[in-house]
C-alpha positions as CSV (number, residue, x, y, z in Angstrom):
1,X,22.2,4.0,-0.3
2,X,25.2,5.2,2.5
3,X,27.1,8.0,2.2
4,X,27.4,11.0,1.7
5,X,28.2,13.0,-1.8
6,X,30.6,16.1,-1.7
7,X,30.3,18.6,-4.2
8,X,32.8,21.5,-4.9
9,X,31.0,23.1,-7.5
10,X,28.8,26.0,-7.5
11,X,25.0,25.4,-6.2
12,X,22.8,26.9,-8.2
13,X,19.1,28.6,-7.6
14,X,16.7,29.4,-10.4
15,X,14.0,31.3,-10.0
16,X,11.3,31.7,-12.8
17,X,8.5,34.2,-12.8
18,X,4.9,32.3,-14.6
19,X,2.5,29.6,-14.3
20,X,4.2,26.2,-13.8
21,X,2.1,24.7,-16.6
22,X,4.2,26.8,-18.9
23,X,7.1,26.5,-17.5
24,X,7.4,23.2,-16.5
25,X,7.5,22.3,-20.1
26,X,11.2,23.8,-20.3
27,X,13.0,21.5,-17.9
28,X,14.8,18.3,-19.5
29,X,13.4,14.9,-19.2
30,X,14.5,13.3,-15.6
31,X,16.4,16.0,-14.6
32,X,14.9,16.5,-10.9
33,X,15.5,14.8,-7.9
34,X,12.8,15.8,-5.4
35,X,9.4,17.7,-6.0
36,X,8.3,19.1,-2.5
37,X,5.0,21.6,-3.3
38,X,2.3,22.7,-1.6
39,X,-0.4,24.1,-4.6
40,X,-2.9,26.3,-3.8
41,X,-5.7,24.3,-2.3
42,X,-9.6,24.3,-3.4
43,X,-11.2,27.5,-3.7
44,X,-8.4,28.9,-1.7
45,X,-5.5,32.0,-2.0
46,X,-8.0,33.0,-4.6
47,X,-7.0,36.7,-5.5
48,X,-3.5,35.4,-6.4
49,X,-3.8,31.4,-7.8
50,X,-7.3,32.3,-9.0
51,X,-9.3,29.4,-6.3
52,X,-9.6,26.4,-8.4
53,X,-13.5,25.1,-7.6
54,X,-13.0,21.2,-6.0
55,X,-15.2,19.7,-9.1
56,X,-12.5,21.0,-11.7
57,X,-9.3,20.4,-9.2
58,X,-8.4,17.3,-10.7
59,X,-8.3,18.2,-14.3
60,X,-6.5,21.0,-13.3
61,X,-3.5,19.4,-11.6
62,X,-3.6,16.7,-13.7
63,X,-1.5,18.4,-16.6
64,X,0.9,19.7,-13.7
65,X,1.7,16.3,-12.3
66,X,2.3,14.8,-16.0
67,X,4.9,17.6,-16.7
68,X,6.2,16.3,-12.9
69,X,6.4,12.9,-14.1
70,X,8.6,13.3,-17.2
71,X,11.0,15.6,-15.5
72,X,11.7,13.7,-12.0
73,X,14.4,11.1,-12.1
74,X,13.2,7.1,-11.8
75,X,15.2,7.6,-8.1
76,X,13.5,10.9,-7.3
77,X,10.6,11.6,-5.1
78,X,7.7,14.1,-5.6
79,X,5.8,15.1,-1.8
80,X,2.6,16.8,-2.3
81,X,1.4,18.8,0.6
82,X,-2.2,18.9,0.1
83,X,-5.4,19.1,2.3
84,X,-9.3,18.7,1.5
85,X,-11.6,21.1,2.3
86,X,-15.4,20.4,3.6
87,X,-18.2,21.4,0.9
88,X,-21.8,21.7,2.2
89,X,-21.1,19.7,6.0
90,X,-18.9,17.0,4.2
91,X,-15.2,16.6,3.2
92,X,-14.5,16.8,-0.7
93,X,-13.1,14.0,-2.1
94,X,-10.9,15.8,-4.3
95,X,-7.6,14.9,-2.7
96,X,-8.9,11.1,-3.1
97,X,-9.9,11.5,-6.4
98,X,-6.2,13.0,-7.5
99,X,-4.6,10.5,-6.0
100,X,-6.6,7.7,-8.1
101,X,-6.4,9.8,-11.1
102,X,-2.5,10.3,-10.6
103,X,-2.0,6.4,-10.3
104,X,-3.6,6.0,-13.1
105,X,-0.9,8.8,-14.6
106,X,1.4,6.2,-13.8
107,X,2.6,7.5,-10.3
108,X,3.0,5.2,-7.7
109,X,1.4,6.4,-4.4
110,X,4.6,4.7,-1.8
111,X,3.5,7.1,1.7
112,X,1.7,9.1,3.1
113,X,3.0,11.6,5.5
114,X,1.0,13.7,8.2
115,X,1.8,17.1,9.1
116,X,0.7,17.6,12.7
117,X,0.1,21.5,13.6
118,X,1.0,21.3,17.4
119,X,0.5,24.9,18.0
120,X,-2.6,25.3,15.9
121,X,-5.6,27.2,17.7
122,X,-8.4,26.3,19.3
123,X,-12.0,26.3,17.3
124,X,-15.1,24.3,16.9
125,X,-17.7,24.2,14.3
126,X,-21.5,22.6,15.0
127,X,-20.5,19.3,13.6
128,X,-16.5,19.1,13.6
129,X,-13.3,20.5,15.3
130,X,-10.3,22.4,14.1
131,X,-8.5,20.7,11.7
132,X,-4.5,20.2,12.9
133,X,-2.8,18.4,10.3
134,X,-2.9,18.3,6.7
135,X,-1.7,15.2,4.0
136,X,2.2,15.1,2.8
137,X,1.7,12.5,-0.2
138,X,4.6,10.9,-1.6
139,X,4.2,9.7,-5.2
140,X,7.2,7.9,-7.2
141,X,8.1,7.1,-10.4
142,X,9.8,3.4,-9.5
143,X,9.3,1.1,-6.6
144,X,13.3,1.6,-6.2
145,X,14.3,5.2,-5.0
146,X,16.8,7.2,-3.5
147,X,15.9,7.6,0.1
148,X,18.5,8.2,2.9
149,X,16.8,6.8,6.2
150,X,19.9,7.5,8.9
151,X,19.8,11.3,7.9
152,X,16.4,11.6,9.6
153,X,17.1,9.2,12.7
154,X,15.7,10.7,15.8
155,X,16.7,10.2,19.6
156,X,15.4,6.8,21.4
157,X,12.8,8.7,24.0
158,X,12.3,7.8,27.6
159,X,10.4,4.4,26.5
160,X,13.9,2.4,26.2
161,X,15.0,2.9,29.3
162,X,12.2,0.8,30.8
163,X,10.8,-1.3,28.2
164,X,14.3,-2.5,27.2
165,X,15.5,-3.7,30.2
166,X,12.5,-6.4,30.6
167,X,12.7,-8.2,27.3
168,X,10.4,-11.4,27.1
169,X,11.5,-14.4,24.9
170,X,9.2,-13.2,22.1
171,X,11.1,-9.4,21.8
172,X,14.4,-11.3,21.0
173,X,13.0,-13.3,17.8
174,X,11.6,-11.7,14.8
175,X,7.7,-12.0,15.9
176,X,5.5,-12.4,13.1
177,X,3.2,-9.9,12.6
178,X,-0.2,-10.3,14.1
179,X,-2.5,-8.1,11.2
180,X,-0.8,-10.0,8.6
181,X,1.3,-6.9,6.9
182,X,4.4,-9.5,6.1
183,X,6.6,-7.4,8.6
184,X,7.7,-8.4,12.1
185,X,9.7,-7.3,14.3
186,X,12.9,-8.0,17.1
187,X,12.9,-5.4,20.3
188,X,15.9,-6.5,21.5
189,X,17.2,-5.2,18.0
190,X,17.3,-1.6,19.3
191,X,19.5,-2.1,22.7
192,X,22.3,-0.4,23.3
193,X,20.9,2.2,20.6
194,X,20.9,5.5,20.9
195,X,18.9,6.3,18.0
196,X,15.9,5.1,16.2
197,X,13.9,5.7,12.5
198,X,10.8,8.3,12.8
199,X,7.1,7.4,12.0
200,X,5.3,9.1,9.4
201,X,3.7,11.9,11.7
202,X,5.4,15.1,12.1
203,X,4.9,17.4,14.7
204,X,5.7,21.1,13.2
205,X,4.6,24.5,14.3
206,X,3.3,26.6,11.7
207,X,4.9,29.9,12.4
208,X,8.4,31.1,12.4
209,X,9.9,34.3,11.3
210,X,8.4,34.4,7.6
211,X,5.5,36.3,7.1
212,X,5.4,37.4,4.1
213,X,2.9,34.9,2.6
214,X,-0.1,33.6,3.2
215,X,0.6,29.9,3.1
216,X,4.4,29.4,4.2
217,X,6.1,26.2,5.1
218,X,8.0,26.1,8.6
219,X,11.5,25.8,7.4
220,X,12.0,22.3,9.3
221,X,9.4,20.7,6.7
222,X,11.5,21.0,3.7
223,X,14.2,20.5,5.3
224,X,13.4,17.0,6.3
225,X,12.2,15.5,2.6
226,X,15.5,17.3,1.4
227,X,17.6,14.9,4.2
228,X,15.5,12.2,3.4
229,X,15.5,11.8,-0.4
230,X,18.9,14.4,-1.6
231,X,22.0,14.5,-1.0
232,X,24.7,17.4,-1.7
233,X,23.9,18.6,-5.5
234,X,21.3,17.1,-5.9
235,X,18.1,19.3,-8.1
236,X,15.0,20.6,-5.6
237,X,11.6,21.4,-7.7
238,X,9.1,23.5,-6.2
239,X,6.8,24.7,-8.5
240,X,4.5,26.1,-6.7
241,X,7.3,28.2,-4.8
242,X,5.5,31.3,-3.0
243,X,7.7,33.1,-0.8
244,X,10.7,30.4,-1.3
245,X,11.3,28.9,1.6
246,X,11.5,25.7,-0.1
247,X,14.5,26.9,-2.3
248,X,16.5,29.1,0.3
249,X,16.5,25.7,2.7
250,X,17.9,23.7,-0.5
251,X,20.5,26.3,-1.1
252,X,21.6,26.3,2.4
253,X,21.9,22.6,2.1
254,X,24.0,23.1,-0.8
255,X,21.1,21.3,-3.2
256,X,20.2,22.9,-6.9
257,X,17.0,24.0,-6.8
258,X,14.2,25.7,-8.9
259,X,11.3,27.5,-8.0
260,X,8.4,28.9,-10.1
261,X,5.5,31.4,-9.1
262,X,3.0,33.5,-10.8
263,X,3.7,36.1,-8.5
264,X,6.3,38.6,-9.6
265,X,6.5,40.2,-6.4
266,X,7.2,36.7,-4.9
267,X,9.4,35.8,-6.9
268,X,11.8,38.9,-6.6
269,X,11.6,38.7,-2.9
270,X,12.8,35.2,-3.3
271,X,16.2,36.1,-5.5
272,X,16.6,38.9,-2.5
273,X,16.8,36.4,0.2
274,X,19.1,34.2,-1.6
275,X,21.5,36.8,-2.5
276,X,21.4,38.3,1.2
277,X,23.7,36.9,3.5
278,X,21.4,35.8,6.3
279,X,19.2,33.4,4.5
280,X,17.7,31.6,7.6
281,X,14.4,32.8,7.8
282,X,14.0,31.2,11.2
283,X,14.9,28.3,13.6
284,X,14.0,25.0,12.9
285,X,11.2,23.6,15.4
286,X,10.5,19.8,14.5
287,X,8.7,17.1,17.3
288,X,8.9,13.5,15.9
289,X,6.5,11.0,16.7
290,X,8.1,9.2,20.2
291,X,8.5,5.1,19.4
292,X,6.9,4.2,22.8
């Protein structure tokens, strides 16, 4: 879908203080346009979510992401940010067995979406190395969704400038694909152009000027589902909101948006931010996988 919606009436933000199983049950049927969340993980942030054990994570979530499903819109998106964590030398399969179980739910797993930590720190355990990216799932209710491409478009790279210039006869057909995934593809489509689509690999640092949780976003990650699937007044979910960064992004983009948190103390921070004037909690750092 092209263009762009302009809205002249007021954008709201609702914050709601409680556990999102609750509360979730309150919001109309397809009334949300995107989900972006990041739950507490497995046995993790356990003096405030309470540390969910990986062999009951499933039936846990399980009652959250039905309550998702009736409220998102057939056109929305929901983008789980979600990582397993290694039990006993191995990785649980949790994550794998949510996203089974959710299909199941009637979700349709379209992407998934990997959140590279470029400035993560060094470590090393005996048998593995530090982990630098976590999983950004997309789940949908319909094959056919809103998604706005050419908001996200990201500057050629050096690669054009040479590979362009020596086209063989091959780059300026469609070539078939060679592992048989039905898509080919024309080089000579992207001369002249000074702008191409991004992969599925985003290259975020982890830290900006927010630290008043212990599991924030970088601004730019929210930010770049909200180009991608909203437009102007469109409705932002985040139910799992922790110190908002989420919602105060939305609200600078002039989207609706609600967050909920069991956290009081969160969630009063939160309306304090949004009713302060600066509401940019830091500057945008976002690397896009090159195309070359």
């Amino acid at each position: 879908m092209s263009g762009r919606r302009r809205h002249n009436r007021k954008i709201t933000t609702d914050v709601r203080v409680g556990d999102c199983r609750e509360l979730l049950v309150s919001l109309p049927d397809n009334s949300v346009d995107l989900v972006v969340t990041s739950p507490p993980y497995a046995d993790q942030r356990k003096t405030m979510y309470g540390g969910v054990h990986p062999d009951q994570y499933v039936d846990w979530f399980l009652p959250i992401s039905e309550q998702l499903l009736r409220v998102l819109k057939p056109t929305g998106t929901f983008i789980l940010n979600i990582k397993e964590k290694v039990v006993n030398g191995e990785r649980s399969v949790y994550v794998l067995d949510l996203i089974l179980k959710m299909r199941a739910q009637g979700w349709l797993w379209t992407e998934e979406f990997i959140w590279h930590k470029k400035n993560c720190y060094p470590g090393k355990w005996p048998n593995r190395f530090r982990d630098a990216w976590e999983r950004l799932l997309q789940f949908n209710k319909n094959r056919k969704f809103h998604m706005y491409q050419e908001q996200v478009m990201v500057p050629m790279g050096d690669w054009a400038n040479s590979r362009l210039k020596r086209l063989s006869v091959t780059d300026k057909t469609r070539d078939s694909s060679k592992v048989g995934s039905g898509f080919g593809k024309n080089v000579s489509n992207w001369v002249d152009r000074d702008k191409a689509y991004p992969t599925n690999v985003l290259h975020l640092a982890t830290e900006c000027g927010n630290r008043s949780h212990s599991a924030t976003f970088p601004t730019s990650l929210p930010e770049w589902f909200i180009k991608l699937f909203t437009q102007e007044g469109d409705v932002v979910l985040d139910p799992f909101m922790g110190s908002g960064t989420t919602l105060i992004i939305a609200n600078r983009m002039r989207r609706n948006s609600i967050g909920m948190d069991t956290a009081p103390e969160y969630c009063e921070m939160v309306r304090k931010k949004l009713n302060s004037v600066d509401l940019y909690l830091c500057e945008p750092e976002m690397d896009y996988e090159s195309l070359g």
